[in-house]
C-alpha positions as CSV (number, residue, x, y, z in Angstrom):
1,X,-52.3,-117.8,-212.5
2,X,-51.0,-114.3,-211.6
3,X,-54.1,-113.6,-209.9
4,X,-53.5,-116.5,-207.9
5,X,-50.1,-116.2,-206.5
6,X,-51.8,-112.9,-204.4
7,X,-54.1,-115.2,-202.9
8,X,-51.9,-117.7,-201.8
9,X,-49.1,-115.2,-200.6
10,X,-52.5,-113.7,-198.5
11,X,-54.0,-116.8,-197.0
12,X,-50.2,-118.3,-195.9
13,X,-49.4,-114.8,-194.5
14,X,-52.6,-115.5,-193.0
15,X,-52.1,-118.7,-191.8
16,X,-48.7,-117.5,-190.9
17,X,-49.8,-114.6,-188.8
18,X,-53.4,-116.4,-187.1
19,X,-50.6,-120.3,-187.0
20,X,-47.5,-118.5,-185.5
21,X,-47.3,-115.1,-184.4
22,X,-50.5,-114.6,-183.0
23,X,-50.0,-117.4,-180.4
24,X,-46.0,-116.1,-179.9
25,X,-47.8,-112.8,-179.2
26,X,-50.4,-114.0,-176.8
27,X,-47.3,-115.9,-175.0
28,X,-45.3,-112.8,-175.0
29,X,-48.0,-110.6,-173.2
30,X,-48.6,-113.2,-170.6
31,X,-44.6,-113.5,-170.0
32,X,-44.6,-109.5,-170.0
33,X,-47.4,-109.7,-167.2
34,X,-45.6,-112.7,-165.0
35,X,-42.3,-110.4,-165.4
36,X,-44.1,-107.5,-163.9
37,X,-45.3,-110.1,-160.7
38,X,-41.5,-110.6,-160.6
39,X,-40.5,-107.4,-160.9
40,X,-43.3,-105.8,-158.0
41,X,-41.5,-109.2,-156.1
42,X,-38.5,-108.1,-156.5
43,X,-39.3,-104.6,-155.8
44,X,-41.2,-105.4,-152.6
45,X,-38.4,-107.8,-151.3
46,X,-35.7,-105.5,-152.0
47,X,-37.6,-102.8,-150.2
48,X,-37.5,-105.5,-147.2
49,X,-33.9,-105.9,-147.4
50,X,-33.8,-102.4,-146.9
51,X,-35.8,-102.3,-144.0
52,X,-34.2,-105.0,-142.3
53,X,-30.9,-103.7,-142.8
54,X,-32.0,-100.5,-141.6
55,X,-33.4,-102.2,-138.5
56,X,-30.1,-103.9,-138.1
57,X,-28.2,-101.2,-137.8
58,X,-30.8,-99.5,-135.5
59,X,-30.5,-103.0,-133.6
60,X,-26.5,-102.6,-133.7
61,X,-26.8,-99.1,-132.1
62,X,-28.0,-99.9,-129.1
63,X,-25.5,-100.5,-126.4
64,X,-24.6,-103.7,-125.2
65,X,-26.2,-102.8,-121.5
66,X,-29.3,-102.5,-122.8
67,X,-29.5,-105.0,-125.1
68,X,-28.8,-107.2,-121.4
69,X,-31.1,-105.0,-119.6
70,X,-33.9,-105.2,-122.3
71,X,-33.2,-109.3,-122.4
72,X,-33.4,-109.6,-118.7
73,X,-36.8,-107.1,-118.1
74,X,-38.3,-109.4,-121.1
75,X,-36.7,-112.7,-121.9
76,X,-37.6,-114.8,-124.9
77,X,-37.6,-118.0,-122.7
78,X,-38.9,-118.6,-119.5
79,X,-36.1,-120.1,-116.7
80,X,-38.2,-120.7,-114.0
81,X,-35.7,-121.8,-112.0
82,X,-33.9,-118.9,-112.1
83,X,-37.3,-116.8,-112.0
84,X,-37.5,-118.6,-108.3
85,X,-33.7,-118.0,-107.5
86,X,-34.0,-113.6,-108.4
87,X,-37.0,-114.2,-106.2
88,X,-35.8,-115.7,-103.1
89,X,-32.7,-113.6,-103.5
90,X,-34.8,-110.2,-102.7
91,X,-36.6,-112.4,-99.9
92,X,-33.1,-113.1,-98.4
93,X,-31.9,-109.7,-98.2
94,X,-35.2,-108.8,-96.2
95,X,-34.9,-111.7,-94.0
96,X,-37.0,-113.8,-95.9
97,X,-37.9,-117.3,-98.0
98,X,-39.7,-118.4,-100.2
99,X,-41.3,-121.5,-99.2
100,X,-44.4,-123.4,-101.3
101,X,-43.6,-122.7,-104.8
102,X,-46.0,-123.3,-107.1
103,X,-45.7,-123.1,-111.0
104,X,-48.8,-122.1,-112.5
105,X,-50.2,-121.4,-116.1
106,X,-51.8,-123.4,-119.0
107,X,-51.6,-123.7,-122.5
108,X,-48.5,-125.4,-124.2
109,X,-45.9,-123.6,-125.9
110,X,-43.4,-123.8,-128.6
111,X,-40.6,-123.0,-126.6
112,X,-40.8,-125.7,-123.6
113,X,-40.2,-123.8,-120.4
114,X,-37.7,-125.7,-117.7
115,X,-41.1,-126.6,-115.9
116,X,-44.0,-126.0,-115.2
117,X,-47.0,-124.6,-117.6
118,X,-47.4,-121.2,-119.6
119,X,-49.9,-119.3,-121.0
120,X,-49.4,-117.7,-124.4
121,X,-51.2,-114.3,-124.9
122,X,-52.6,-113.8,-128.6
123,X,-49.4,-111.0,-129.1
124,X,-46.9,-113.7,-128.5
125,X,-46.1,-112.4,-125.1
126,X,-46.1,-115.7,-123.1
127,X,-47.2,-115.5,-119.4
128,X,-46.3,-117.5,-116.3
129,X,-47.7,-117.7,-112.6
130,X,-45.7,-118.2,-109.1
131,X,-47.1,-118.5,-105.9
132,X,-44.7,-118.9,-102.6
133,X,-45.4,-117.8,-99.4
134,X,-42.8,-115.9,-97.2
135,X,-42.6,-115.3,-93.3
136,X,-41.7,-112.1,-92.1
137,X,-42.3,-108.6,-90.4
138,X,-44.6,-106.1,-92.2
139,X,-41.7,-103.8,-92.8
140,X,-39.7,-106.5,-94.1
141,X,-42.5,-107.7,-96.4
142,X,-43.2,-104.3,-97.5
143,X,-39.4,-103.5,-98.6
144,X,-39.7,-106.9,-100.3
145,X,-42.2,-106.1,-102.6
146,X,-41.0,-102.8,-103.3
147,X,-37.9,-104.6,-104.2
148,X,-39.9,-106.5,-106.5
149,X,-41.4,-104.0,-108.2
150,X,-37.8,-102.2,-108.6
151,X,-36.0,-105.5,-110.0
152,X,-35.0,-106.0,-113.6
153,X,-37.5,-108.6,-114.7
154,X,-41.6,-108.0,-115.5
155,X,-43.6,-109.5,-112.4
156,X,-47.1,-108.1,-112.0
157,X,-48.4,-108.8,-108.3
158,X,-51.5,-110.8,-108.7
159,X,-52.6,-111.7,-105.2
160,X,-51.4,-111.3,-101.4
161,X,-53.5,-113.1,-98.8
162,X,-52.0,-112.3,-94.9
163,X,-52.3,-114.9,-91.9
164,X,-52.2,-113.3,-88.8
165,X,-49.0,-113.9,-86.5
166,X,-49.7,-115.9,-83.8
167,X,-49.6,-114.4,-80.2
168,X,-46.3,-113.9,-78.7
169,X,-44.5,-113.6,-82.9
170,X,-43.6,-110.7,-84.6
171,X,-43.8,-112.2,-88.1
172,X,-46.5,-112.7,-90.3
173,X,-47.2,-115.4,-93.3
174,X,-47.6,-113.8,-96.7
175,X,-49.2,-115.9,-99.6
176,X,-48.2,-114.4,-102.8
177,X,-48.9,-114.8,-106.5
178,X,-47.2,-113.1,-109.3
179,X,-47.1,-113.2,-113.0
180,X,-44.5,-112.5,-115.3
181,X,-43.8,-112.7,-119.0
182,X,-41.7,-113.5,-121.8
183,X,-41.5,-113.2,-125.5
184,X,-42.7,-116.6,-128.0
């Protein structure tokens, strides 16, 4: 009987190491690696915090003119409407106005512009195409699309077609297409 006692006291330490804290231990080094997943989580999102606040401040920095300025030369809508109004307003100071405006673009957006269609370029830079014509002098045309290029908003000039003034008129028609952009 003394020999047995050993035996017994083996196999149910045994049975009590293979039952019970073998499977604790297996559950322990699996908790152990999910906590490390948490913690290179929590690591990686406080570094993000970080960042962001860091950009924030960066952000707050800036003055308030060129926060405007920055808004204005690259919106994140597109107002047609008053795309067409900055437009005809540097026609008018030359003597000019728009006439036949056209919306053009393709592709639909999230952000719905007022009308017409947009195109969205792959960097979310977002695109949109006017066409007008305008009637006026050479000179006057001329210091209207310098004035263009000088404004606050993006416009590329994409096309200008000329019809020849008729005989006896000084002034010319001038079909133009431009493009300009906006953040998505």
């Amino acid at each position: 009987m003394n020999a047995l006692v050993p035996i017994i006291l083996l196999i149910l330490a045994g049975g009590t190491f293979f039952g019970y804290v073998d499977n604790t231990y297996t559950k322990v080094k699996e908790l152990q690696k999910e906590k490390a997943t948490y913690d290179e989580a929590l690591e990686n999102a406080k570094k993000a915090v970080s960042k962001f606040e860091s950009l924030q401040q960066q952000y707050n920095s800036i003055p308030l003119e060129s926060v405007e300025q920055i808004k204005r030369f690259l919106p994140d809508n597109i107002d047609n409407i008053r795309l067409i109004i900055d437009l005809n307003g540097i026609a008018l100071r030359h003597g000019m106005t728009l006439k036949t405006i056209a919306i053009d673009g393709g592709g639909d957006t999230s952000k719905k512009p007022m009308s017409g269609d947009t195109s969205v370029l792959e960097s979310g830079i977002g695109t949109v195409g006017v066409s007008f014509s305008v009637n006026g002098s050479y000179d006057n045309f001329l210091a209207f699309i310098k004035d263009i290029e000088k404004s606050m908003r993006l416009v590329d000039v994409s096309s200008i077609s000329v019809s020849t003034p008729v005989p006896g008129k000084t002034t010319s028609q001038y079909n133009v297409s431009v493009k300009t952009y906006w953040l998505k």
